[in-house]
C-alpha positions in Angstrom: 0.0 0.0 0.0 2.7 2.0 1.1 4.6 1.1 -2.2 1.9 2.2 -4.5 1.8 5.4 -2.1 5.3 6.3 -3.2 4.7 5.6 -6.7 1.8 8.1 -6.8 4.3 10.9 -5.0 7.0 10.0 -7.8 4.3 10.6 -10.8 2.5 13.6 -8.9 5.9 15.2 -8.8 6.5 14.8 -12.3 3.5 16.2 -13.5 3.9 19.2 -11.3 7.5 20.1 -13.3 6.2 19.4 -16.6 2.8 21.1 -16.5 3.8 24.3 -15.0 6.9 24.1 -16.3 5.6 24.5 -19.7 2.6 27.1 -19.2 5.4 29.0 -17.5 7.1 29.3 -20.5 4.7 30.0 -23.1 3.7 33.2 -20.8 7.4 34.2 -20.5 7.6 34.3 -24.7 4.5 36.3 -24.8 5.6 38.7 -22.6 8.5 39.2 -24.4 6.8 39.5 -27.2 4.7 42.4 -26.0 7.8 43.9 -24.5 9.5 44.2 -27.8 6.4 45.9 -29.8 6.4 47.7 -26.8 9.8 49.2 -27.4 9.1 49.2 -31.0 6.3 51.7 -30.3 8.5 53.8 -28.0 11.0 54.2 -30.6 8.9 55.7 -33.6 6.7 57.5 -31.2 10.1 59.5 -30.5 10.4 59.3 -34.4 7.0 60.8 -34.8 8.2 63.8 -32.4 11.6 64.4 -33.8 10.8 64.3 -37.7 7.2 65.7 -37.8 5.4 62.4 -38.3 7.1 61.9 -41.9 7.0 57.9 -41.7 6.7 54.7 -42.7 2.9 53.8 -43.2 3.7 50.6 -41.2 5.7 52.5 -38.5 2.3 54.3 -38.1 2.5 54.4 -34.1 -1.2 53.8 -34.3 -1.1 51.1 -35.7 1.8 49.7 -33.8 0.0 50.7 -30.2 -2.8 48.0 -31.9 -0.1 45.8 -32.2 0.4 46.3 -28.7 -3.0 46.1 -27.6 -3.0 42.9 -29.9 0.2 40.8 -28.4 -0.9 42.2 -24.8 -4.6 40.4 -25.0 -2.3 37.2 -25.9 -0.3 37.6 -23.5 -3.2 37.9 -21.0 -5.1 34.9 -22.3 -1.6 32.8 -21.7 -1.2 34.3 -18.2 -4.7 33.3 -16.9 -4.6 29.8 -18.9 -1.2 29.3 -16.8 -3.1 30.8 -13.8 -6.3 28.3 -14.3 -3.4 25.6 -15.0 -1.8 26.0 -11.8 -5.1 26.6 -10.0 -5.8 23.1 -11.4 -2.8 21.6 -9.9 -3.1 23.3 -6.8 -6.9 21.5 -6.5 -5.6 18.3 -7.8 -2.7 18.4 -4.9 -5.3 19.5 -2.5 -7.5 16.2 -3.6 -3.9 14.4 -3.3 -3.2 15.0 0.0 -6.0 14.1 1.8 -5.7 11.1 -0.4 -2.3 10.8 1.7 -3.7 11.0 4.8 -7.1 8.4 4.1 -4.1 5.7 2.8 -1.8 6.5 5.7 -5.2 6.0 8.2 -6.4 2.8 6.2 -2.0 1.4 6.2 -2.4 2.3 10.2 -5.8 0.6 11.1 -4.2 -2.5 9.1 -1.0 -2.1 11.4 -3.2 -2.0 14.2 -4.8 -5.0 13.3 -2.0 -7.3 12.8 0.0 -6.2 16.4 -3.4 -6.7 18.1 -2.3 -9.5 19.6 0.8 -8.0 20.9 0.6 -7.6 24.8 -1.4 -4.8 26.7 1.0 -1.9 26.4 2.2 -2.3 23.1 -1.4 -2.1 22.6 -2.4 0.9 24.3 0.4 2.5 22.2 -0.1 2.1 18.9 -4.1 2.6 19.5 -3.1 6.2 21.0 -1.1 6.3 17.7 -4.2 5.3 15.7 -6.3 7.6 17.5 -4.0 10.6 16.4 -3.8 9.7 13.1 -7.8 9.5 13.2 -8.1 12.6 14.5 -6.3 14.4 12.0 -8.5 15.9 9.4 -8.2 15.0 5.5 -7.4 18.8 4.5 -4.7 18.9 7.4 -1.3 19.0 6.0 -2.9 21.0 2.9 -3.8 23.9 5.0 -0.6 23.9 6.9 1.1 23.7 3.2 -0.7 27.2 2.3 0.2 29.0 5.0 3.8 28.4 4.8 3.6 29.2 1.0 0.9 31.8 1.5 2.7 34.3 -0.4 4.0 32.2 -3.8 0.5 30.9 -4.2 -2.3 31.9 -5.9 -5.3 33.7 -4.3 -8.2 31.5 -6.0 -10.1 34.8 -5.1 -7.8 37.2 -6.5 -9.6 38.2 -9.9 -8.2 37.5 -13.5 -6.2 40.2 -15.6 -8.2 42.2 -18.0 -6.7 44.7 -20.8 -8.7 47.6 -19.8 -6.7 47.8 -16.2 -2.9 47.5 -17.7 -1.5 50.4 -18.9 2.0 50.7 -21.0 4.2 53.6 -22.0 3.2 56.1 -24.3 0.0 54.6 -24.4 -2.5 57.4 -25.6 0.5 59.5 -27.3 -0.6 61.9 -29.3 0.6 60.5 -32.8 -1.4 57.6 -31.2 -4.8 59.4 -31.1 -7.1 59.6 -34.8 -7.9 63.1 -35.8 -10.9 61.5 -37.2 -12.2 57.3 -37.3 -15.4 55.6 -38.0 -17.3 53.6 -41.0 -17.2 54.9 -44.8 -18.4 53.3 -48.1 -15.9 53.1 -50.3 -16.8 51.9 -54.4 -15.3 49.3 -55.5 -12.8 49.1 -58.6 -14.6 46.5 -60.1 -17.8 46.0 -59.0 -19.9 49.5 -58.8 -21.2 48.7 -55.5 -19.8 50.2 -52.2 -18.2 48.9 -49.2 -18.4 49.7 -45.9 -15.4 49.3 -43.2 -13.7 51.0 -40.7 -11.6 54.4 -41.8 -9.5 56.5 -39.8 -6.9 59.7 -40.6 -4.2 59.4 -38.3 -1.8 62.7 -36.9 0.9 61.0 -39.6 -1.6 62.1 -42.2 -2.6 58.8 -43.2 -6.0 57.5 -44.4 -6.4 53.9 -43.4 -9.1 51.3 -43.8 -9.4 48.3 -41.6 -11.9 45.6 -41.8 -13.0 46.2 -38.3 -12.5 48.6 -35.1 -12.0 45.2 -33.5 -7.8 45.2 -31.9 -8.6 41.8 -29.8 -10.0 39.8 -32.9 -7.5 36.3 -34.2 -5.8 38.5 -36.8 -3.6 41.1 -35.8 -5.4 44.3 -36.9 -2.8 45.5 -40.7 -4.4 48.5 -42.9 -6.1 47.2 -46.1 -5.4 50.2 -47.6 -3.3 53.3 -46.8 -3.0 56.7 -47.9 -0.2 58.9 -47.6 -2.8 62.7 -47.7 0.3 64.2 -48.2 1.0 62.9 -51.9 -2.8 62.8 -52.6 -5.0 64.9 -53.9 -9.1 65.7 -53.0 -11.7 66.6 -54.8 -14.8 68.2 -53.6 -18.0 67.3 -51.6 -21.1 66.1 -53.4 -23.5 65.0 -51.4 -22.9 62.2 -49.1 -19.3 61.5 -51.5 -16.1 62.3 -52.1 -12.8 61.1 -54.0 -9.5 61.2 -53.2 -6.8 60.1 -55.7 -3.2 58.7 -54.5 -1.2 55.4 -54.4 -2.0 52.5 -51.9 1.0 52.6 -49.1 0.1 49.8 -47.3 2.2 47.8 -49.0 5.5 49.4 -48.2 7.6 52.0 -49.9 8.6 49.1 -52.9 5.1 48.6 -53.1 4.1 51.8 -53.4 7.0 52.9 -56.1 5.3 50.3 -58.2 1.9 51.1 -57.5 -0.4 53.1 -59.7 -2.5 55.9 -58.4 -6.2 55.7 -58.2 -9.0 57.6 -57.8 -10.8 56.5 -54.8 -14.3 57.4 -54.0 -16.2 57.5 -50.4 -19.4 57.9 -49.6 -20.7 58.7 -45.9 -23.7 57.8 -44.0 -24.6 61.6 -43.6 -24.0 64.8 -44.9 -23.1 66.2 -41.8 -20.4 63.1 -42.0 -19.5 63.5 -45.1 -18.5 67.9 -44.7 -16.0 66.3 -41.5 -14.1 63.5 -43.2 -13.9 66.1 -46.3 -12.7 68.9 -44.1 -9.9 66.8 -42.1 -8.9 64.9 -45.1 -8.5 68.3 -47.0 -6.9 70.0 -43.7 -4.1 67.3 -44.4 -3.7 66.4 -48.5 -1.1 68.0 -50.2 -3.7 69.4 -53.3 -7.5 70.2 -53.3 -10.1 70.3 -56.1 -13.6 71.5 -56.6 -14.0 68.2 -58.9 -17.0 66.3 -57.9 -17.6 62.4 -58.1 -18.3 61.5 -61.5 -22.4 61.0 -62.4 -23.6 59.1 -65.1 -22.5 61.1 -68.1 -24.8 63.3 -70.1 -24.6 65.0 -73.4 -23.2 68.9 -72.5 -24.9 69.6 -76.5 -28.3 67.8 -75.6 -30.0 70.9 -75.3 -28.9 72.6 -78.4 -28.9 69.6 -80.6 -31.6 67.4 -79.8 -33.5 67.5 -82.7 -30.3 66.2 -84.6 -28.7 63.4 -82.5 -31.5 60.9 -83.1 -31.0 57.6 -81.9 -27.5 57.8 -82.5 -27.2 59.6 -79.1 -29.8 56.7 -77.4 -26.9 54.3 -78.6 -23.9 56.0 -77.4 -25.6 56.9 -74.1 -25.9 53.2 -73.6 -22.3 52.5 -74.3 -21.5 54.1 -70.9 -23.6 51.9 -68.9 -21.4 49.3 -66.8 -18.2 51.6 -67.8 -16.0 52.8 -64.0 -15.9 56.4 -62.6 -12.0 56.7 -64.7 -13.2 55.4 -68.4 -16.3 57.4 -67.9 -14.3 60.5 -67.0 -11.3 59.5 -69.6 -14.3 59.0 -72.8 -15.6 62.7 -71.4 -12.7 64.5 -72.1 -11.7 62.9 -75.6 -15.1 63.6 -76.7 -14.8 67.9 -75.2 -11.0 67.3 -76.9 -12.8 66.1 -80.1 -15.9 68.4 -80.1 -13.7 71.8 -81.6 -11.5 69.6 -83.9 -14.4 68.0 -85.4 -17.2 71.2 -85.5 -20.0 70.3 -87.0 -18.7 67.2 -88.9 -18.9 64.8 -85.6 -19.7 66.2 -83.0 -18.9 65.5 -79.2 -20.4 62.2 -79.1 -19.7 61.3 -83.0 -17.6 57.4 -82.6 -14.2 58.2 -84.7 -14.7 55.6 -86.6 -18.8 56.4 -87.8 -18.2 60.1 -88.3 -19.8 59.8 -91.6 -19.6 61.6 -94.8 -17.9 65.4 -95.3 -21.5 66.1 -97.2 -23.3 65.9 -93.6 -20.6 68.2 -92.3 -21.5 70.7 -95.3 -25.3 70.5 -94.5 -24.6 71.7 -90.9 -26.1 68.4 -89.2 -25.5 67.8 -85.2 -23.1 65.5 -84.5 -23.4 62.9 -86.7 -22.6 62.3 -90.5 -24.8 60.3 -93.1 -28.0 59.5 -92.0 -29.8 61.6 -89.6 -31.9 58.8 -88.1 -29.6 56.3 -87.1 -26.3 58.6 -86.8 -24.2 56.7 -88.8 
């Protein structure tokens, strides 16, 4: 009995080095983990101070402090699964030791029974042994255990760690701190719908989109799209939208150098929205327009050649249907560019290659040689 007793100390003992042992470790790496993006932050948060906030757009030291934020929530997870882990142990030990003390009592009534026979006096001995040994409660040599160690063990009381109550340095900086954030729509290249996610304009004049506000989510919270306001240029407000044109810098300078620019437009829930993302994204953009988002384009010439256009016009109206904000705006200014070199032989929405005949020209028809009823 006494044997298998031993056996059980030898495996408990194990487990204890090898279980905590490890949780242990895994909260040490995170910790250094956070500790270095910690650092990190510190250092281009001086770099912010000391060259105006001309940096890197993934030096951004708001989107590093969300790194931070980031690491530090896994490091907290690890510390309180290495808490619950030792809390575990420290249960399971308490459960072991009174286990201890029920085998030593049953190994002692069995002693008792064999030298039962022994004379009177040896007798009376071991049954005042037996009676101390009864008397002694299950939880005994636990409770003296804690308060020896009362001060490297865990209060199971004390309560867990949470983000909001750790604090870090140069958390809340300035460069830190969005001059403006919240949801946009913004239309899509391809597709002409919009899309809505999470924008903000940071004191490094950046414009960045996230996928969500969310810093505690699985994947650490990187900018889908980044705009350096600086080297970009805004147009004006119309309504609810606005464009600004510039290169994506999200991907790093190498990225960027490659990069094309591209008109970008966003639309806001209100107007009221839509005058304060203009005016802050203005406040920090290196040029300014009074362009407005591109409409569905009309004939500028409808008015004072209606009669002539025909269904010629019906067709090359439809020809713009499915076409994106930039060919729309690119087929508008070949066909002003086109409109006083071709007078009244084409006019501005004549196709090049369906001008028709010089003998239309001659007879001073709208825009379009040949026949009058079809336009070409």
């Amino acid at each position: 009995m006494f044997e298998r007793l031993h056996s059980e100390l030898k495996n408990k003992s194990k487990e204890l080095v090898k279980g905590a042992g490890k949780g242990s470790k895994a909260v040490d790496k995170s910790r250094q983990a956070t500790q270095k993006h910690i650092e990190l932050l510190g250092q281009h948060t001086a770099t912010f101070d000391s060259s105006g906030g001309n940096i890197k757009a993934a030096d951004d030291p708001y989107i590093l402090q969300r790194g931070v934020m980031h690491r530090l929530n896994k490091q907290v997870i690890e510390e309180n699964n290495n808490r619950n882990d030792l809390l575990a142990v420290q249960n399971s030990f308490s459960a072991f030791e009174a286990h201890i003390i029920q085998t030593i009592q049953q190994g002692m009534s069995q002693f008792y029974q064999v030298v039962s026979k022994q004379s009177d006096l040896t007798k009376a001995n071991y049954g005042d042994m037996v009676g101390v040994t009864q008397r002694m409660p299950p939880d005994f040599e636990w409770q003296g255990f804690v308060k020896r160690n009362n001060s490297i063990l865990i209060d199971p009381s004390s309560p867990q760690r949470t983000v909001s109550n750790i604090g870090f340095p140069n958390q809340g900086h300035r460069s830190t701190q969005p001059l403006i954030a919240g949801s946009l729509d913004r239309k899509a290249k391809i597709m002409r719908k919009f899309d809505t996610a999470f924008y903000v304009v940071t004191p490094s004049k950046y414009l960045h989109e996230f996928k969500t506000n969310d810093d505690f989510g699985k994947a650490e919270p990187s900018p889908e799209l980044s705009l350096f306001l600086p080297d970009c240029s805004v147009g004006a407000v119309d309504g609810l939208m606005f464009n600004v044109k510039g290169k994506d810098a999200s991907k790093g300078s190498l990225g960027a150098k490659l990069s094309m620019a591209h008109e970008y437009g966003f639309k806001a829930h209100t107007a009221k929205d839509a005058e304060d993302w203009h005016r802050v994204v203005s406040e920090c953009a290196g040029q300014t327009t009074a362009e407005r988002p591109l409409s569905e384009p009309s004939s500028p010439v409808t008015g004072r050649k209606e009669g002539a256009v025909g269904e010629g016009f019906g067709r090359e109206k439809e020809g713009y249907e499915g076409a994106s904000a930039e060919e729309k705006e690119r087929a508008y200014m070949v066909q002003q560019n086109a409109e006083p070199e071709a007078g009244g032989a084409g006019g501005m929405y004549a196709d090049p290659g369906h001008v028709g005949s010089s003998a239309g020209a001659a007879d001073g028809k709208a825009g379009y040689g040949g026949d009058t009823k079809t336009g070409y």
